[in-house]
N, C-alpha and C positions, 0 to 999 in steps of 0.2 A: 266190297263197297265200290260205288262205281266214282270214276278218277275224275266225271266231273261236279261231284258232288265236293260242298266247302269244307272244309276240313276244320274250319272254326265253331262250325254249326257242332260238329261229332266229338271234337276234342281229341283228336286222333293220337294215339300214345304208336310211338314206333322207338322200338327197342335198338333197329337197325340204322338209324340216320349215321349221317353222313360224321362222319368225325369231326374235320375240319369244320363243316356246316355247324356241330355242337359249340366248336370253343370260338367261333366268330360270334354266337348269339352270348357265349359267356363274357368274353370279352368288353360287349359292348353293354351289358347289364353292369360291370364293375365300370366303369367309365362313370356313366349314371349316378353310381353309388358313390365313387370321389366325386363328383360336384353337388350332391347332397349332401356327404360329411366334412367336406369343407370349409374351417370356418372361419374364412374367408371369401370366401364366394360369393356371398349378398347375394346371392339369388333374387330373381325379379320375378314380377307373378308370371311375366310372358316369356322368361327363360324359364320358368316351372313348366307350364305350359306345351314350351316346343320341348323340353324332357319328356313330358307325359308321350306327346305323338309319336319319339322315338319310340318307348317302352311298346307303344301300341305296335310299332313296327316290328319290332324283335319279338315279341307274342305272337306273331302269325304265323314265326317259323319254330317253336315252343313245341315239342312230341315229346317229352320226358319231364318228370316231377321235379330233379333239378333245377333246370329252366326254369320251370313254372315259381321253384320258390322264391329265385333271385328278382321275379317279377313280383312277385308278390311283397318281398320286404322294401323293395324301389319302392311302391306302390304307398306303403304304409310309412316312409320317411317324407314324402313328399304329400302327405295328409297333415303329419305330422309339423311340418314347414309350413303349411299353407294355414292351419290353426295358430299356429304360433304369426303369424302376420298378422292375422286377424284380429288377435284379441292385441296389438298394437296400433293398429291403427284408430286414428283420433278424425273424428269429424270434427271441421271447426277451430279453433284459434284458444277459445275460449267457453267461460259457461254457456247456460241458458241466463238473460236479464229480462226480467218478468216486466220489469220498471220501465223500460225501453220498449216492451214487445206492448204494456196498456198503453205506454203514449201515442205509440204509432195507432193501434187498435185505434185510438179515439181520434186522433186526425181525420182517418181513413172514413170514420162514422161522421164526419163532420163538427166535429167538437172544437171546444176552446174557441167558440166565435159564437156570437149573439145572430142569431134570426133576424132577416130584412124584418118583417111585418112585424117583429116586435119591439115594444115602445122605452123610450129611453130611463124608462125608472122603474124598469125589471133589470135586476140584475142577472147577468149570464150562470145559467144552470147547464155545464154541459153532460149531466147526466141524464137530464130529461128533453133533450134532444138530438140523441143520438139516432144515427140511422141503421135501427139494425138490419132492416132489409135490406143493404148494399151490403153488409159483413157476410148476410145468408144467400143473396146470389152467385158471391165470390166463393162461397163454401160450395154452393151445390156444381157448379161447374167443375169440382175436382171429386167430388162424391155425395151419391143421392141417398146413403144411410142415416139415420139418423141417428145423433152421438147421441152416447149414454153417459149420465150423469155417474154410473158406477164405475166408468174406466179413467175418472179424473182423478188423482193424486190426492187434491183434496184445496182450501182455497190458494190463493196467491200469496196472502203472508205466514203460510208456511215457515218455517226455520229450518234447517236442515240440522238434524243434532251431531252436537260434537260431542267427540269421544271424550270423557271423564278423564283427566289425570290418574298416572297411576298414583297410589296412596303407600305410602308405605306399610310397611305391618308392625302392628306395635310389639316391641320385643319383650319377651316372656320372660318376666319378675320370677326369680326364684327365690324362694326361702330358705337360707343354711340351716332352718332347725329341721327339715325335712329331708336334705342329704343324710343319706347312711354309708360308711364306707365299706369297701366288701370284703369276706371274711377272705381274712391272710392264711393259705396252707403253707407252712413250716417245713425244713427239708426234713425235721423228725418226727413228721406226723406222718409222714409218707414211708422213713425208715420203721415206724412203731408197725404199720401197717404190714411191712414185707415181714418182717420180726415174726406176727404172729399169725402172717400164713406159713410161716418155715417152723415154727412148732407144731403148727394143726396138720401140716403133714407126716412130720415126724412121729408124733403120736398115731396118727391112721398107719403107718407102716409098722412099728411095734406091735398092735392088735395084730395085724396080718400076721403077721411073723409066727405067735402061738398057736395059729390055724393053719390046717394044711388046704382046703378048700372051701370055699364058701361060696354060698349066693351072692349076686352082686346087691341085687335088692334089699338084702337083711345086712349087707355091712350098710350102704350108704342111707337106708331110710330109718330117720326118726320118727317115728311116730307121734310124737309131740309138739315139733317143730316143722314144717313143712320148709321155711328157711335157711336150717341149717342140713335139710337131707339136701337141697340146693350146693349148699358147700361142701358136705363131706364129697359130693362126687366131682366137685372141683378141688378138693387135695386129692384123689385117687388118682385124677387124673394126670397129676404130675409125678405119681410112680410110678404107674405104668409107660408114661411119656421115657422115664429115664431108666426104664427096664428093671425098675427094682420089682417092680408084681408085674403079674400077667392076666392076659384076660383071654378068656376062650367062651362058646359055645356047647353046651353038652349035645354029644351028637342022637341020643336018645331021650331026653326029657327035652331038649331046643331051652334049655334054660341055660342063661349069661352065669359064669362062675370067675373070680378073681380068686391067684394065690402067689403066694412069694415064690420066685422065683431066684437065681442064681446071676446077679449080676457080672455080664459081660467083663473079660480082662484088657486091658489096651490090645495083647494079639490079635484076640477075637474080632475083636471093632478092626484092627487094622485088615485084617485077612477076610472080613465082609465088605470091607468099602468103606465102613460107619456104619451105624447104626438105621437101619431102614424105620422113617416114622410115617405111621400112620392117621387119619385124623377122620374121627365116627363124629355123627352128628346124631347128638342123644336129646331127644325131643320129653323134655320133663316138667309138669304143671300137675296143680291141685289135684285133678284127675287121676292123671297116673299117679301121684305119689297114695291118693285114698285107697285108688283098686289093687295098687302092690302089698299095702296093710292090711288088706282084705283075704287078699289070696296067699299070701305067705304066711296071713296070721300074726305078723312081728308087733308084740305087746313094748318087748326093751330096745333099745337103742342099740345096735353092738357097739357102736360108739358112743361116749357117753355126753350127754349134752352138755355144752360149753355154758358159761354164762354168761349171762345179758355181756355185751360189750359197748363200751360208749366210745363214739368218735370225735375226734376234736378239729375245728373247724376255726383254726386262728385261738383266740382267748377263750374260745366256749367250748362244751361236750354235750354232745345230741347222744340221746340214746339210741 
């Protein structure tokens, strides 16, 4: 690029400047920057102004992104400032007086005074002789368009509406015969509960006990029940959790087998660490439990189905 070419025109990015030259341009970008966030400062439009010229000044010597951003956020606080003046600033003292602005109108027209040539037992009409063509010379010497009736507001006694009070809200009448209170659970309906998941277990480990291996499918599916083959595989699951059965894979049929096993001695647990647990996530619905019925054939229950149980929900029992 030839060196007497502008270098504003190109934008010329130079990797190499001058160091010092860099933090004199940084320097005076954060100067800028304290007396925009200053708030104190009152800034004036024409101290805004001579900021801009600076920034424009320090932009010249601008060859890196850097630079360029710290101009660029000057830039955008001092938009920022100069909007915010704007939407404060107030033309005028006071309203617009409509009242004031037709009295003058009708002076200027010649009103509020009776005609030489007219006789003294007309009384003064100063609507039907107004002069509009002095109103419409004084208009056209500041523009030769012609107003449109659709850019007016609408007539003069207009009202400006006021806002509505707020209204309060009427408070919402309830009926005592329509409260219901909510069912009380009792710390023995919680005990009743634990009670007879620790039989239902008990009982699925005794079954194990007279088998030495089994399908997992044909202990845990009922075929009668779709929710209680749900439950039996959440009591199984708590003896094999506490190492009372075990569960393995047959490494020739790939089919899942459960059997008692030899519950661990404190040595044992001690000289392993504790007991290592594991945690399978066994994916079981209608589905799988119809097509295990199907392919194992399981007509009986190995467990035998419980009966209906009712639960108690404070003073009532839901089946």
């Amino acid at each position: 690029m030839s060196s007497q070419q502008s270098p504003r025109k190109d934008l010329v990015y130079d990797p190499d400047q001058d160091a010092n030259e860099k933090r004199e341009i940084r320097g005076g970008y954060r100067s800028l920057h304290r007396l925009i966030d200053n708030p104190h400062g009152n800034l004036s439009p024409t101290k805004l102004t001579s900021n801009v010229k600076r920034a424009d000044e320090l932009f010249s010597k601008v060859k890196a992104p850097q630079e360029a951003t710290l101009d660029s956020a000057f830039l955008l606080k001092t938009s920022n400032t100069s909007a915010c003046y704007a939407r404060a600033l107030k033309l005028g003292s006071g309203g617009f007086d409509r009242d004031d602005f037709v009295t003058r109108l009708i002076l200027f027209m010649g009103g509020y005074k009776a005609p030489e040539d007219a006789s003294s037992d007309v009384e003064d009409d100063s609507n039907e002789y107004l002069d509009w063509a002095k109103i419409g010379r004084r208009a056209l010497a500041k523009s030769r368009r012609v107003p449109a009736m659709g850019f007016m507001l609408g007539p003069l006694s207009i009202e400006q509406k006021a806002r509505a009070a707020h209204k309060p809200r009427a408070k919402l009448e309830k009926n005592k015969n329509d409260e219901r209170k909510p069912q009380e659970i009792r710390e023995e309906d919680i005990a009743r509960s634990e009670n007879e998941t620790t039989k239902n277990v008990a009982t699925v480990a005794t079954l194990l006990e007279q088998v030495e291996r089994v399908n997992l499918f044909k202990v845990v599916i009922n075929p009668d029940s779709f929710a209680q083959s749900a439950e039996n595989i959440f009591y199984l699951s708590f003896l094999i959790r506490d190492a009372k059965m075990a569960f393995e894979i047959d490494d020739e049929s790939g089919e899942p087998f459960v059997f008692a096993c030899q519950e661990p001695t404190d040595e044992e647990r001690a000289e392993a660490g504790g007991l290592l647990k594991r945690q399978l996530i066994f994916e079981f619905d209608m589905a799988t439990w119809q097509r295990a019925i199907d392919v194992f054939n399981i007509t009986e229950s190995f467990i035998p189905t419980r009966p209906r149980a009712g639960t108690r929900l404070g003073d009532k029992w839901y089946g």
